[in-house]
VOZA-901072 format. One record per residue (C-alpha): x, y, z negated; residue number from 1; residue in three letters. Coordinates in steps of 0.05 Angstrom, whole numbers, padded with zeros to 5 digits, always signed. Layout:
BEGIN
> X;Y;Z;k;r
> X;Y;Z;NUM;ala
...
# end
This chain:
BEGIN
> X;Y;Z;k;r
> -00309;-00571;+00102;1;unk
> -00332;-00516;+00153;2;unk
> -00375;-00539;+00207;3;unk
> -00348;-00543;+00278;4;unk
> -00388;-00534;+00321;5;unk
> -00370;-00546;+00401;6;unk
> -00353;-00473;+00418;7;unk
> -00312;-00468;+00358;8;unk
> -00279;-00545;+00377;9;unk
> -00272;-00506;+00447;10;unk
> -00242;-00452;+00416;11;unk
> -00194;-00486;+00363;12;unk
> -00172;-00527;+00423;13;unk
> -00143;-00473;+00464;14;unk
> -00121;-00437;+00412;15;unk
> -00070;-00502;+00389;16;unk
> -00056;-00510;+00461;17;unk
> -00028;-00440;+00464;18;unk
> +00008;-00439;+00399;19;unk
> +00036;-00518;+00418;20;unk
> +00054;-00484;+00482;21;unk
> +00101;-00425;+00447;22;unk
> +00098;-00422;+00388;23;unk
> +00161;-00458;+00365;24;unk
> +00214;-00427;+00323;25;unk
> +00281;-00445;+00315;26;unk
> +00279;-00501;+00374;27;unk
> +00249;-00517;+00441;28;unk
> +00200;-00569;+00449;29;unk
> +00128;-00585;+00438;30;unk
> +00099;-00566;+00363;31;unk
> +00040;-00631;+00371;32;unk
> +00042;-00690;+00335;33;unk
> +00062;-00694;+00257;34;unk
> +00133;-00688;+00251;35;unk
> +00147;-00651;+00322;36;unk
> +00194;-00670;+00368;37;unk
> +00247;-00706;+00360;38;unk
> +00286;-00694;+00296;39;unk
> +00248;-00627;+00278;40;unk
> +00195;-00609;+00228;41;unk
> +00144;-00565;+00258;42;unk
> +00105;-00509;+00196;43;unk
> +00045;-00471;+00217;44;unk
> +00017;-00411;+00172;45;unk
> -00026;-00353;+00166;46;unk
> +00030;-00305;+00135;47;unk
> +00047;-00249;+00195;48;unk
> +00087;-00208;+00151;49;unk
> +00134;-00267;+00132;50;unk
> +00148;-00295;+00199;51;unk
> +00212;-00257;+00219;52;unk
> +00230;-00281;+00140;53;unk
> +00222;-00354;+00155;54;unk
> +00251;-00353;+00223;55;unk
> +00313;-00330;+00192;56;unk
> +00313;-00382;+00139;57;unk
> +00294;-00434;+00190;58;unk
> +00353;-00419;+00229;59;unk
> +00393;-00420;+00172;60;unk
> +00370;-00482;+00150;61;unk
> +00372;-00518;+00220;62;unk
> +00453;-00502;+00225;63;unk
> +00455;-00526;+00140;64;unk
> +00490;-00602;+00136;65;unk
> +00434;-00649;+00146;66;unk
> +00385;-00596;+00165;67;unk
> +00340;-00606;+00226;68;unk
> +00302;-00542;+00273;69;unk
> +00239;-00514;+00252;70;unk
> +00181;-00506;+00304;71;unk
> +00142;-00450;+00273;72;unk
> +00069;-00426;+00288;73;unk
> +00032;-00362;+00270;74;unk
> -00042;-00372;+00270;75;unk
> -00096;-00311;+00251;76;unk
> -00134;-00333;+00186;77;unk
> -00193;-00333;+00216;78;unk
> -00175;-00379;+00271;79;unk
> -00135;-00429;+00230;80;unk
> -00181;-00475;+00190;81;unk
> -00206;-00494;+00257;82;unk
> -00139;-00502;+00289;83;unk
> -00128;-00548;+00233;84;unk
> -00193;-00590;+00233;85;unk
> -00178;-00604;+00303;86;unk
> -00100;-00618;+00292;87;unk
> -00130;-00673;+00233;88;unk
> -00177;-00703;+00277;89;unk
> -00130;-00718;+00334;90;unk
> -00064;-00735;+00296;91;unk
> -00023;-00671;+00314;92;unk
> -00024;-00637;+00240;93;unk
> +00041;-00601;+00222;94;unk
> +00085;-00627;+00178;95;unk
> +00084;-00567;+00131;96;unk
> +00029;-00522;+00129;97;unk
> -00017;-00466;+00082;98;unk
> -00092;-00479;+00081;99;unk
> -00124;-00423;+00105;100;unk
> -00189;-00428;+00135;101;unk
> -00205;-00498;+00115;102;unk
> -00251;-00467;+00061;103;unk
> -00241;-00528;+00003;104;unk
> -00205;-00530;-00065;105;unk
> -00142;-00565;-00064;106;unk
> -00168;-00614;-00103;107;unk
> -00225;-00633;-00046;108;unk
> -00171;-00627;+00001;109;unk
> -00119;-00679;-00027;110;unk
> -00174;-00728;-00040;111;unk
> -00189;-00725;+00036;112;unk
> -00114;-00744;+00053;113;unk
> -00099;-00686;+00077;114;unk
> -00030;-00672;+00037;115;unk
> +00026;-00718;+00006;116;unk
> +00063;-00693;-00053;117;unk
> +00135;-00664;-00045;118;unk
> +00202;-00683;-00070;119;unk
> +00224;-00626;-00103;120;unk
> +00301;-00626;-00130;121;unk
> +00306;-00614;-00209;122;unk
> +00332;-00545;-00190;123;unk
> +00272;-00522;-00154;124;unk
> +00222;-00562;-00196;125;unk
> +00242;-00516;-00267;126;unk
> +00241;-00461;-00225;127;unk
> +00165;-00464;-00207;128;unk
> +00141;-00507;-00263;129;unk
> +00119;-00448;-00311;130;unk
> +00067;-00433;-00248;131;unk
> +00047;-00506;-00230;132;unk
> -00037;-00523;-00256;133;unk
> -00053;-00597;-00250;134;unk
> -00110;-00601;-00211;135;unk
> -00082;-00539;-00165;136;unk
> -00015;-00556;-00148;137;unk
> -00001;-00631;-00192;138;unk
> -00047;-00687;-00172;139;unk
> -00035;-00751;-00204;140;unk
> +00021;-00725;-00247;141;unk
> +00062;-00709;-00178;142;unk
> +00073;-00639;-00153;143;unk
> +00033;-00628;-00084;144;unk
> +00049;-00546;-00069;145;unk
> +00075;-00488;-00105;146;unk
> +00052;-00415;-00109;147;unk
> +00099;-00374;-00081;148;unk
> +00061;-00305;-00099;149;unk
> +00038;-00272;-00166;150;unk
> -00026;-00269;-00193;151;unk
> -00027;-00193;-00208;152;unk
> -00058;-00173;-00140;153;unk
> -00131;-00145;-00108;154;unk
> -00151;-00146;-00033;155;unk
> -00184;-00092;-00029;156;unk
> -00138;-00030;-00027;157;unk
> -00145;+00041;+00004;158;unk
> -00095;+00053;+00060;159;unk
> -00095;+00123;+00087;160;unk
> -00061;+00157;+00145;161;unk
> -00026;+00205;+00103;162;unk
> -00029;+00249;+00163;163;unk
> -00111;+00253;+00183;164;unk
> -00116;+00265;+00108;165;unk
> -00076;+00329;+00106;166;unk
> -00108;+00358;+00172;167;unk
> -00170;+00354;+00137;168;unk
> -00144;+00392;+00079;169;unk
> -00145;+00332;+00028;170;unk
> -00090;+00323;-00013;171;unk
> -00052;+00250;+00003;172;unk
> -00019;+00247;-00063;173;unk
> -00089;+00255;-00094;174;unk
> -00127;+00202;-00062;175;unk
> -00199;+00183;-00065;176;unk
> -00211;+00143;-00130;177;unk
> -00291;+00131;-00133;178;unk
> -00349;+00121;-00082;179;unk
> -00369;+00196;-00081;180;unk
> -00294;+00213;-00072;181;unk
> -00289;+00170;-00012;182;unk
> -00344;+00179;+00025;183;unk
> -00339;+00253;+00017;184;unk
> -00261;+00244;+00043;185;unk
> -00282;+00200;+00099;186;unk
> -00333;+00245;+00126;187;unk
> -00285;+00311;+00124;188;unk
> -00233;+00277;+00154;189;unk
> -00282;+00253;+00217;190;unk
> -00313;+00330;+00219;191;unk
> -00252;+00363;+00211;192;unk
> -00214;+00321;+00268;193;unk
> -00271;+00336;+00329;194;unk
> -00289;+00278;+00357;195;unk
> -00242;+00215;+00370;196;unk
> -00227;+00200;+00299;197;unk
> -00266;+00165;+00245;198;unk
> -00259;+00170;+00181;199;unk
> -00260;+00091;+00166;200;unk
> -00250;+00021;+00196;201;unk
> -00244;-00050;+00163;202;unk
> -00248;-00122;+00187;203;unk
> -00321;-00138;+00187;204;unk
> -00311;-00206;+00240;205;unk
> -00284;-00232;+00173;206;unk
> -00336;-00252;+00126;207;unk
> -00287;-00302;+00083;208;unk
> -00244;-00230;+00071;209;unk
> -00310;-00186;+00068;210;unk
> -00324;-00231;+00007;211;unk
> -00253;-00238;-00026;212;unk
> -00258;-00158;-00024;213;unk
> -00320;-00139;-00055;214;unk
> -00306;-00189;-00109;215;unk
> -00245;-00156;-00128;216;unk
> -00284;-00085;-00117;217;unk
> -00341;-00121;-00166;218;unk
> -00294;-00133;-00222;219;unk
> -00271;-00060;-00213;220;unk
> -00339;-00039;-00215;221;unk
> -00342;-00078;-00275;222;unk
> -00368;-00143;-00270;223;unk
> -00332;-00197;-00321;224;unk
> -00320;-00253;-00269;225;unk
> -00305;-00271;-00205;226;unk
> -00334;-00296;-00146;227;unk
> -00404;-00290;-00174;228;unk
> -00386;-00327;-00242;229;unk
> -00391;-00294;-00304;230;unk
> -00328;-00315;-00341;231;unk
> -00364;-00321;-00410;232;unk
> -00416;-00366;-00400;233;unk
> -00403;-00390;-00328;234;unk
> -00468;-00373;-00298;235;unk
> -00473;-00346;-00226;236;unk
> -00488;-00277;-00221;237;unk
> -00482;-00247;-00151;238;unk
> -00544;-00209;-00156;239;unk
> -00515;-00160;-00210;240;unk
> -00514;-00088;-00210;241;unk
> -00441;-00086;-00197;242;unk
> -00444;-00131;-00129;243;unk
> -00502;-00091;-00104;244;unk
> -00475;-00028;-00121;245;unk
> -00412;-00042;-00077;246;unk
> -00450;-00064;-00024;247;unk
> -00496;-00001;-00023;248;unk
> -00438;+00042;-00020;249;unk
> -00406;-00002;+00044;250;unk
> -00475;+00011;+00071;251;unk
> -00470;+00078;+00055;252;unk
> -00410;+00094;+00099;253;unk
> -00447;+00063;+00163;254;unk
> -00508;+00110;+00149;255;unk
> -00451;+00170;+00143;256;unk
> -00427;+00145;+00215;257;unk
> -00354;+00142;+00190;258;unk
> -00351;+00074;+00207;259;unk
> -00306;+00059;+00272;260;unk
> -00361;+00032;+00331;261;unk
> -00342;-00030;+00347;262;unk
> -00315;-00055;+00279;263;unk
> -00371;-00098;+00271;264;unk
> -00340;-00162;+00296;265;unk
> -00262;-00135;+00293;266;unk
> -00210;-00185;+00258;267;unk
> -00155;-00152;+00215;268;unk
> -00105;-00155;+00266;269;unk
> -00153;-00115;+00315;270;unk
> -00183;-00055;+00253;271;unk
> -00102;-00057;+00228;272;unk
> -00074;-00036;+00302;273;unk
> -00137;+00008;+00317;274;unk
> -00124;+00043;+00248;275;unk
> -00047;+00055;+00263;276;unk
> -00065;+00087;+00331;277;unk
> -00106;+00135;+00287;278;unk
> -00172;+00118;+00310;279;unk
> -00190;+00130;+00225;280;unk
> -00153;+00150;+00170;281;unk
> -00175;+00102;+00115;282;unk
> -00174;+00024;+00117;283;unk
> -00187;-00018;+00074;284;unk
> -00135;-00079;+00067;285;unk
> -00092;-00132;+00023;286;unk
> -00021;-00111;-00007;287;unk
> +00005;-00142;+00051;288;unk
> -00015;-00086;+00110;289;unk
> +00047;-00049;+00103;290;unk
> +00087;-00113;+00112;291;unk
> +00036;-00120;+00180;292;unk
> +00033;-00055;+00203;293;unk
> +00100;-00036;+00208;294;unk
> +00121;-00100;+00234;295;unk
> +00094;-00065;+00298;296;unk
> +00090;-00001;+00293;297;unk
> +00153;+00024;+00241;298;unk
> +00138;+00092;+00258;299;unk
> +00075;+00095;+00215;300;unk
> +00110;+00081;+00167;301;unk
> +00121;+00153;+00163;302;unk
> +00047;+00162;+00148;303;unk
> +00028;+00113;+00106;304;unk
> -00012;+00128;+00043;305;unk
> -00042;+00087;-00013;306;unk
> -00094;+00093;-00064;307;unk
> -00119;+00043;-00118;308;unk
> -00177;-00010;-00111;309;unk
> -00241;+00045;-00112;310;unk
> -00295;+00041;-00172;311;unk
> -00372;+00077;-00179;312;unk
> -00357;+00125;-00222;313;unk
> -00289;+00158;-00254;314;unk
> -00252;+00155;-00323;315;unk
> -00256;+00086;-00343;316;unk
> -00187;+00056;-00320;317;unk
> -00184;+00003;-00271;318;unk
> -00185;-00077;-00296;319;unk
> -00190;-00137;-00248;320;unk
> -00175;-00213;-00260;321;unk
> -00143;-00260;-00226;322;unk
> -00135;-00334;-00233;323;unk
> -00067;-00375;-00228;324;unk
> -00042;-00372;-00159;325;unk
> -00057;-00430;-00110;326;unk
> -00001;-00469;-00086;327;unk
> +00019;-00440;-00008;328;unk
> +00061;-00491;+00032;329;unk
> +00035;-00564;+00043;330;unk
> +00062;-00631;+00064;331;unk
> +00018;-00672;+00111;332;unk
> +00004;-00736;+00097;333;unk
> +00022;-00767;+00157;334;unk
> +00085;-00730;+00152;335;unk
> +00140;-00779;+00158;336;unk
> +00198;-00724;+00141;337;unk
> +00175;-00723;+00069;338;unk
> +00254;-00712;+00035;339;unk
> +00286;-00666;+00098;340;unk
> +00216;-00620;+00086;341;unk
> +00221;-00613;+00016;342;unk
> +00290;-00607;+00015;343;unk
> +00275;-00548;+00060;344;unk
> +00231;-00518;+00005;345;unk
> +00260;-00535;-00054;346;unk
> +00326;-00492;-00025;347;unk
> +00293;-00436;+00011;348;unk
> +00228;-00426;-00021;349;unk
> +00227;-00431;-00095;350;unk
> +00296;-00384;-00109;351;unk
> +00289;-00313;-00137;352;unk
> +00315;-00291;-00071;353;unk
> +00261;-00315;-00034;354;unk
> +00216;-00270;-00089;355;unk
> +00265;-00218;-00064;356;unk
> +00257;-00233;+00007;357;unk
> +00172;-00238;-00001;358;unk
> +00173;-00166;-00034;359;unk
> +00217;-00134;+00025;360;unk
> +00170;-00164;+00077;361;unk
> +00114;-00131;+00032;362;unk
> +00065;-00185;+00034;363;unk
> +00024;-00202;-00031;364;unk
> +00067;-00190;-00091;365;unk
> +00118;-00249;-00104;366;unk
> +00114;-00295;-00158;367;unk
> +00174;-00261;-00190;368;unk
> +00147;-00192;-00185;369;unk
> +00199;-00158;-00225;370;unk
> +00239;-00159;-00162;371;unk
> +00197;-00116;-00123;372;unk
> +00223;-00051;-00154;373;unk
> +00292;-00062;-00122;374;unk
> +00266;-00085;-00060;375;unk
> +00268;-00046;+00018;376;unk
> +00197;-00041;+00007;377;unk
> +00159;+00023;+00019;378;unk
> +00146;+00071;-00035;379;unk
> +00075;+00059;-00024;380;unk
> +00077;-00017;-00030;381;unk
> +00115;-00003;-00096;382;unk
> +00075;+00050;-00120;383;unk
> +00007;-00007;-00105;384;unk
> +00041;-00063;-00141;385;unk
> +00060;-00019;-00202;386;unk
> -00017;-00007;-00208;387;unk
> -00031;-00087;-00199;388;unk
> +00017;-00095;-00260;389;unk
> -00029;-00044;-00304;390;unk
> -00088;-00073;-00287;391;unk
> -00093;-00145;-00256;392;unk
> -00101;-00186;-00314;393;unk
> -00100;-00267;-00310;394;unk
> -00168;-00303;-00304;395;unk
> -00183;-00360;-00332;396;unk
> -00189;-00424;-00276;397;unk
> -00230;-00474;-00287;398;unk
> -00192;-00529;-00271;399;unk
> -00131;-00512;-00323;400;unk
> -00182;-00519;-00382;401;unk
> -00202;-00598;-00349;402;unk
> -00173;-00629;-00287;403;unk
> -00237;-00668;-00278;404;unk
> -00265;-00600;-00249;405;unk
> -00223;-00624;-00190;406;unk
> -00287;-00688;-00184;407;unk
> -00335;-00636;-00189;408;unk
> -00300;-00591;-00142;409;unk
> -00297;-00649;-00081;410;unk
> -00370;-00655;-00094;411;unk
> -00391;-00592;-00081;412;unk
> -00425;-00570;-00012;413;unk
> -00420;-00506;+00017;414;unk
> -00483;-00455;+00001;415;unk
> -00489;-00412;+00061;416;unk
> -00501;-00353;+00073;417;unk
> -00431;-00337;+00035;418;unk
> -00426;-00270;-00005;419;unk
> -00382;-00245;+00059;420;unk
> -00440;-00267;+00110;421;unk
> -00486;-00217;+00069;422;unk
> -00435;-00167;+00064;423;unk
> -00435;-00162;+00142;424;unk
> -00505;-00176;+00152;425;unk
> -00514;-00113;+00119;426;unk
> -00463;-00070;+00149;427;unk
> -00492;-00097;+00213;428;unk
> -00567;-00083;+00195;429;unk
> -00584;-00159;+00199;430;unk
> -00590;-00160;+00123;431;unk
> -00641;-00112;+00093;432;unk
> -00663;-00134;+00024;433;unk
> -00589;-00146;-00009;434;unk
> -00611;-00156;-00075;435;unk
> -00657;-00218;-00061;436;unk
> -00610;-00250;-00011;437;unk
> -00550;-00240;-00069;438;unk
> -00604;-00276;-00121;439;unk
> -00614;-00326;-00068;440;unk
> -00536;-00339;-00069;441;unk
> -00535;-00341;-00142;442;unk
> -00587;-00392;-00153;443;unk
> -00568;-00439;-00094;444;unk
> -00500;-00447;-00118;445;unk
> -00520;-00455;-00181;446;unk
> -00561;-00507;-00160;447;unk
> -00501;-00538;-00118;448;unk
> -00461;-00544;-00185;449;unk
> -00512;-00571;-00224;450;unk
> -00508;-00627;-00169;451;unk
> -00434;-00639;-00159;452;unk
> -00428;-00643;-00230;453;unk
> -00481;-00697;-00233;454;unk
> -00450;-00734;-00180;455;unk
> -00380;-00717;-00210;456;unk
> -00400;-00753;-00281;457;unk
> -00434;-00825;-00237;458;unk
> -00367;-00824;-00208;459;unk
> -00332;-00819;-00280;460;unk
> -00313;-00749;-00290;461;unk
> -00319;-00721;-00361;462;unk
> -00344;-00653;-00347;463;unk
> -00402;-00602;-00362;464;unk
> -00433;-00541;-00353;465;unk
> -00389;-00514;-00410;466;unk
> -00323;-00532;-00371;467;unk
> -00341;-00470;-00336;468;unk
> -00348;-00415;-00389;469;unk
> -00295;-00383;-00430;470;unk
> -00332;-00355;-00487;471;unk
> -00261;-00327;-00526;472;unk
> -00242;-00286;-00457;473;unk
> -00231;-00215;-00465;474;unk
> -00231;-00160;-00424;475;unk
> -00162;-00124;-00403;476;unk
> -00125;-00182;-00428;477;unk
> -00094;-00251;-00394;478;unk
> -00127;-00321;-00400;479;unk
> -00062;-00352;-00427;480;unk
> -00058;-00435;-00429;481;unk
> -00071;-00441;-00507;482;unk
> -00133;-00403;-00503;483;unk
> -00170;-00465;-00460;484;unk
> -00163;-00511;-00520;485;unk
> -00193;-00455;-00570;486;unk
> -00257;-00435;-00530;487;unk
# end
């Protein structure tokens, strides 16, 4: 679990104060204490774009025979894990809830107490059960969570300002599609615009997102795994040529100077508003920044342009993997509203219209992503997901080849510093030899999963090294289920 330390226990403490204080949706009252107050249920998540979604369906559900009023918190991604830790610690969790921040597999998570499983009607259990892992969402043959998104995603995407682009003479239906390309657009862009406008921002205060992004820019690049593991053999390998050639080219861009000042310790929220003001014309950001950005500001919407996930060098066509969706919405343990919560879910938040509604909002692709072509969303969110379906493939996970990776995954300790911490240490300049801090990362958590597999197996757990390769997967293809029991 992430450390707290007392100016982040400062921190998380104001920060639930504030969102106790007003965050509620769909009924007055206090949001503390499991279960709220009263007869309500009280949900806290990361997902902006989906709030005016679920405030709708909350209302709907609180006027519904035998439904009760939802209080409703947003909370930034970075900030929530703490907001959370401190919520467990003192009592107050949320009856419902997603997970961001805390930094632990499910698996780790449930063991700790920190979710019950739901009571799902038959309805809304053979709607999601094609997508349900045990070990990720079943735990003890009982369903904890559900994913309500699809696999076929990446993080890392190129959003332009359509309009910076043309003033520069670029051509937005044409957008950069390697390293060369893009730093060569960013820096005629910033010469062409004369001071005032950069040619690039991003969220660099967000080391947890720095990583998730250059792993998905990795596997573009090339490399066969994910988060540093080779998917053949399962050995770490963040010191690759693929890793260190993305991180050179993010360097890159600070040496050209196209990098927004400031940036350095910006959160989404802050780079995403800075960049729709026009302060630069590329960003880079999740599917889900249209469904942000024009939350606020529906006029860009008039200027938004997309291009795909960027790669070193062009021809070869884009591949990236993706394991099985983790389950979103959670049911504290201490959650004594158990059947009116689930009841809530199993209507609202399994249904193909809730696909339907995920799509409009434009946050990551739904779990029924055939929906998304008929959707309100913008024709650059649909243009983005129609690449994702050509070329995100599903991973194999781990855990779906042997639940008793779930042991191994409780056991394992956090190796610091993270791929993300390196990725801004060298944006920043505080990292200067890349390559031997990414070998560093690769043999200390190596070494951390040769020892929670070693204290996994005292405990019982019938798992190995091999658990973790997948010597039959195949590039530009999906892991499918009978392939675990044929490696």
């Amino acid at each position: 679990m992430t450390a707290m330390t007392r100016r982040g226990f400062l921190a998380a403490a104001g920060t639930l104060a504030v969102a106790t204080a007003t965050g509620a949706c769909g009924s007055g009252g206090s949001g503390g204490g499991v279960g709220g107050a009263g007869n309500s249920l009280t949900w806290w998540d990361h997902q902006n774009q989906l709030q005016k979604a679920k405030a709708e369906i909350f209302a709907t559900f609180a006027k519904s025979p035998g439904g009760v009023p939802v209080q409703y918190n947003y909370y930034n991604p970075a900030k929530m894990g703490q907001a959370l830790q401190l919520a467990k610690q003192s009592g107050q969790l949320p009856d419902v809830r997603t997970n961001a921040g805390l930094n632990l597999p499910a698996a780790a998570l449930v063991a700790a107490g920190w979710s019950q499983p739901l009571e799902l009607t038959d309805e809304a259990k053979a709607r999601v059960q094609d997508s349900l892992i045990e070990g990720l969402h079943i735990f003890d043959g009982k369903i904890h969570a559900f994913p309500i998104f699809s696999h076929q995603t990446y993080s890392s995407v190129t959003w332009f300002n359509t309009e910076l682009v043309s003033r520069a003479g670029l051509d937005p239906e044409a957008p950069p599609k390697t390293y060369d390309e893009f730093r060569a657009a960013a820096r005629k862009v910033q010469s062409s615009a004369g001071g005032g406008t950069y040619g690039w921002v991003w969220n660099i205060g967000m080391p947890n997102r720095l990583g998730e992004q250059v792993n998905d820019l990795a596997q573009a690049g090339g490399f066969a795994g994910f988060a540093g593991v080779l998917y053949r053999n399962g050995e770490f390998a963040f010191h690759a040529d693929e890793y260190l050639n993305v991180i050179e080219f993010l360097v890159s861009l600070r040496q050209d100077k196209v990098l927004v000042p400031g940036a350095n310790s910006w959160l989404d929220d802050v780079a995403r508003a800075r960049w729709t003001a026009g302060i630069a014309a590329y960003y880079f950001d999740g599917p889900w920044c249209p469904g942000v950005a024009l939350k606020d500001t529906a006029a860009f919407g008039e200027k938004l342009g997309v291009g795909p996930i960027l790669m070193p060098e062009a021809g070869a066509a884009v591949a990236t993997y993706h394991a099985p969706q983790a389950g979103d919405y959670w049911l504290s343990s201490a959650s004594k509203k158990a059947a009116v919560a689930s009841r809530l879910l199993s209507e609202h938040f399994t249904t193909e219209e809730y696909s339907r509604t995920v799509a409009g909002t434009m946050s990551q692709p739904p779990r029924d992503i055939s929906v998304v072509g008929d959707s309100q969303a913008h024709p650059a969110y649909k243009k983005l997901v129609g690449w994702f379906k050509e070329s995100v493939f599903l991973a194999p996970e781990p855990i779906a080849g042997n639940k008793d990776i779930g042991q191994v995954q409780i056991e394992m300790k956090p190796v610091t510093p993270t791929l993300g911490d390196i990725v801004q240490g060298a944006l920043t300049g505080d990292v200067t030899d890349v390559r031997a801090a990414l070998t560093k990362l690769s043999s200390d958590s190596a070494k951390q999963r040769d020892a929670a597999i070693a204290a996994a197996k005292q405990k019982g757990a019938q798992v190995g090294q091999d658990d973790f390769a997948f010597p039959n997967w195949k590039p530009r293809s999906d892991y499918l289920k009978p392939m675990y029991a044929k490696r």
